[in-house]
N, C-alpha and C positions, 0 to 999 in steps of 0.2 A: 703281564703287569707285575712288577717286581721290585721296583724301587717306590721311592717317595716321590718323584716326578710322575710316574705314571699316575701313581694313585691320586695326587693333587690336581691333576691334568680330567682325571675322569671326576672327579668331583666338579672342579671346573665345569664340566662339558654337562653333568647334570644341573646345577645350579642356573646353566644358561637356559636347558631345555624345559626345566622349571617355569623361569620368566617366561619364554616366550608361550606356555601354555597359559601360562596366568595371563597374557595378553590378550587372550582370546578372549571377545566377549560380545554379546549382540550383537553390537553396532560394529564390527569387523569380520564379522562372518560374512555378511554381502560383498566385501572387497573380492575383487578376482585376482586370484593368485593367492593372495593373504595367506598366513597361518594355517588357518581352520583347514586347508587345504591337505597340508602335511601333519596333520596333528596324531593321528594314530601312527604315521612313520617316528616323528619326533618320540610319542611315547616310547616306541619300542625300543627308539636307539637310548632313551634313558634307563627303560630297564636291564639291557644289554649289559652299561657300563655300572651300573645296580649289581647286577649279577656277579661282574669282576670284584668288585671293590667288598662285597661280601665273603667272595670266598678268601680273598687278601687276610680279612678280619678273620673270619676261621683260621684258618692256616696260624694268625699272630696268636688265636685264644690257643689253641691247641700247643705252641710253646710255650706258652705260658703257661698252662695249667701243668704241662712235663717239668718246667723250670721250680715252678712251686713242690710237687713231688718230690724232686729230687733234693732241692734243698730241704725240705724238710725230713725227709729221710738221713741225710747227712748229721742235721742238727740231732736227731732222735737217736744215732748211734753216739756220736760223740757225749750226748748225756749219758746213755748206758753205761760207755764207756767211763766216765770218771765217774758214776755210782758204783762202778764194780770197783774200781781204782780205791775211793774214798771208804771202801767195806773192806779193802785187805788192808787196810793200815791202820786199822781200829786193832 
């Protein structure tokens, strides 16, 4: 899972498996076949795609927070830099 299709696709695929659990309810549990049927397969296949799309989100926080360090490391020399600049021309 690596682009923005996948991860839209697995959000997708949760949101469905969402509904269909929230469908569930007394009066379709006696159905044969119904839902209620596959309901801990459905959860598990939500968790699954849960699982991916978290670690998606790690992987994004963890450039980001490298992204942040670095620029601001960059910015923190470049001030140094014209404090030392701006003291030898005094």
């Amino acid at each position: 899972m690596n682009d923005q299709n996948d991860i839209s696709a697995a959000l997708a695929g949760i949101r469905s498996r969402l509904d269909t659990l929230a469908s569930i309810n007394e009066d379709n549990t006696r159905i044969s076949g119904g839902p209620q049927v596959r309901y801990h397969a459905i959860l598990e296949e939500a968790y699954a795609a849960l699982g991916l799309i978290e670690t998606q989100i790690d992987e994004l926080r963890t450039e980001l927070e490298y992204q942040h360090k670095r620029l601001d490391e960059l910015r923190d020399t470049a001030l140094a830099n014209e404090r030392h600049d701006d003291g030898n021309d005094s």
